[in-house]
C-alpha positions as CSV (number, residue, x, y, z in Angstrom):
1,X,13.1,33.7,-58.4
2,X,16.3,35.9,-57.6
3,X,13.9,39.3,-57.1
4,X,11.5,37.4,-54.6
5,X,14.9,36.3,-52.7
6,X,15.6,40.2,-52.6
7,X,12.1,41.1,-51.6
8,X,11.7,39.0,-49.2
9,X,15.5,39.8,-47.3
10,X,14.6,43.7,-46.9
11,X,10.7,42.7,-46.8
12,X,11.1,40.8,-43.2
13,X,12.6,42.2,-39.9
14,X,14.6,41.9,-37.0
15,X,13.8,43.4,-33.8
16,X,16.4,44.1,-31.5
17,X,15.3,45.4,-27.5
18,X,18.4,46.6,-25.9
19,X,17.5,47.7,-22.2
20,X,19.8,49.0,-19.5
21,X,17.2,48.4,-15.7
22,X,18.2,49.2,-12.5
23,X,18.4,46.0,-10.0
24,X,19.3,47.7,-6.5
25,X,15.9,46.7,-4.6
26,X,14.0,44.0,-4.7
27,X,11.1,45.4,-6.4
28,X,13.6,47.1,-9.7
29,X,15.0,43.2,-9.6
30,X,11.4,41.7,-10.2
31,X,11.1,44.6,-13.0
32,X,14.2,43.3,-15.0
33,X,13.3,39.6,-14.1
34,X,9.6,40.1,-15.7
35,X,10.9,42.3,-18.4
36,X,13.0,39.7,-19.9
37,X,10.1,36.7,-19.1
38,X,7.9,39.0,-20.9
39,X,10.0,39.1,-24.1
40,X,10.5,35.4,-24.3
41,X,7.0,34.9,-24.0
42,X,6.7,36.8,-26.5
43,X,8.8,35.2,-29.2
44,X,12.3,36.9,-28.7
45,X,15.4,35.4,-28.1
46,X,18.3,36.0,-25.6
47,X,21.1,37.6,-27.6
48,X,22.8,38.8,-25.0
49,X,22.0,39.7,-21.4
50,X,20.1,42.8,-21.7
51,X,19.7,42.4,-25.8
52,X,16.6,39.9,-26.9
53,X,16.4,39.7,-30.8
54,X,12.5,38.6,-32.7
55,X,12.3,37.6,-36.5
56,X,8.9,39.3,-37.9
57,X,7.7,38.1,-41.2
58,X,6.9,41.4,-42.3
59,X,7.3,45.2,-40.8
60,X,3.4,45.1,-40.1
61,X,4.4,42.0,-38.1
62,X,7.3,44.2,-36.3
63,X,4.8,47.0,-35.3
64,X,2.9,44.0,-34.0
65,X,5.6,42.9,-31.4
66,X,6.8,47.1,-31.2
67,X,3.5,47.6,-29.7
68,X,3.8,45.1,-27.2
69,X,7.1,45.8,-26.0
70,X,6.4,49.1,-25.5
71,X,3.6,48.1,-23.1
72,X,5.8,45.9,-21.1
73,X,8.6,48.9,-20.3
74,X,9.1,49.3,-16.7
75,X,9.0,52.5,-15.1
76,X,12.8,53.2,-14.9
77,X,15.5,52.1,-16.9
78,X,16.4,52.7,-20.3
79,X,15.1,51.0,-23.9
80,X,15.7,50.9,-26.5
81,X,13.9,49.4,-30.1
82,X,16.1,48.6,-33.1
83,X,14.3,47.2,-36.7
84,X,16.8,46.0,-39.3
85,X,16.1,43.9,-42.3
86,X,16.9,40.4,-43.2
87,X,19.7,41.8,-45.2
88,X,21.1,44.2,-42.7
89,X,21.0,41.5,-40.1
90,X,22.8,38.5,-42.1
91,X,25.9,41.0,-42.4
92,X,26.2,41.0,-38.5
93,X,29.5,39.5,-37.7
94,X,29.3,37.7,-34.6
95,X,32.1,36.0,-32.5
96,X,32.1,33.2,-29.8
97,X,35.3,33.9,-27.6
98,X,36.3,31.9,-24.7
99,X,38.6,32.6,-22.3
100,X,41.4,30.0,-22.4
101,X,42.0,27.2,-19.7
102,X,45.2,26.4,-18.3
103,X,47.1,23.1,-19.7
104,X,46.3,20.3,-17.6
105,X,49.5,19.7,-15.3
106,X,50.7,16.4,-16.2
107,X,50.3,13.5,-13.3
108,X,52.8,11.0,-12.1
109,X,52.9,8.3,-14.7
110,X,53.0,5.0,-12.9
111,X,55.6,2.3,-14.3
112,X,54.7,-1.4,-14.2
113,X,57.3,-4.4,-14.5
């Protein structure tokens, strides 16, 4: 059981698109905005703004969804394709910061008799 666990976390992929698109005109703005529709049509997932992640089952699977993105690159900018395993991926530290709101200022407490 414990060596199919191992197989299968180096056997499937992650697919990482980082891309870095101009947006001065209109027409480089439609290019991002289609770019990114694209991708999530295709199965990936917003990481961050300009990085969409895809789990593939298997590296044939990858080359699958490599193919396509290649096909959907726009004719400036720049792209970039990562594949990591399973494994490789799980050992990604990620961290949610938010900035920190002020302390509510305290009202006027009313007093009743």
């Amino acid at each position: 059981m414990k060596s199919h666990l191992r197989i299968h976390q180096y056997r499937t992929m992650w697919l990482l698109v980082f891309f870095d698109l101009p947006v001065m005109t209109k027409k480089e703005r439609k290019n991002a905005a289609k770019l990114r529709k694209d991708l999530l049509d295709d199965g990936f997932t917003m990481f961050q703004y300009s990085v969409y992640i895809r789990h593939c089952s298997s590296r044939e699977n990858a080359d699958v969804h490599e193919r396509r993105v290649k096909k959907m690159i726009p004719e400036l900018g720049k792209i970039a394709i990562l594949r990591i395993t399973d494994q490789q991926f799980g050992l990604m530290d990620v961290f949610y910061a938010e900035k920190k709101k002020p302390n509510p200022k305290h009202g006027i407490q009313l007093e009743l008799f």
